[in-house]
C-alpha angles and dihedrals in degrees: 000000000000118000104246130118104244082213113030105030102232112152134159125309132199145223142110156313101227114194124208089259074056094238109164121220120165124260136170130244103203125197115251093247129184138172117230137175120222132182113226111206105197080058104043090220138090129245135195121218128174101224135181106247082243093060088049098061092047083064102049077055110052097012130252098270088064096046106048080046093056093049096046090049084045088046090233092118127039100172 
């Protein structure tokens, strides 16, 4: 599963560990992902997204439905 958010588009970034003597080696920052199944009423079917927790709680907030609208008119999701 790749670590990208189907609706908002996070994904990993990248930088780097820095020690006290400042020496640089490359590390990940990884998106908090998780995969996650919602019913869509106006549907009548389930879906299953793999979402960012931010992006989760963003559709607790606003619904599903909205949510799913926005990202279709921005061409993040073409499901």
């Amino acid at each position: 599963m790749s670590k990208v958010c189907e609706i908002s588009g996070k994904r990993v970034m990248f930088g780097n560990n820095v020690s006290h003597a400042l020496n640089r080696t490359k590390r990940r920052f990884d998106a908090n992902i998780i995969k996650k199944r919602f019913f869509i009423p106006e549907e009548g079917k389930w879906i299953t997204l793999t979402v960012s927790t931010a992006t989760l709680k963003t559709i607790n907030r606003k619904g599903i439905s909205a949510v799913l609208k926005e990202a279709r008119a921005k061409g993040t999701y073409k499901g």
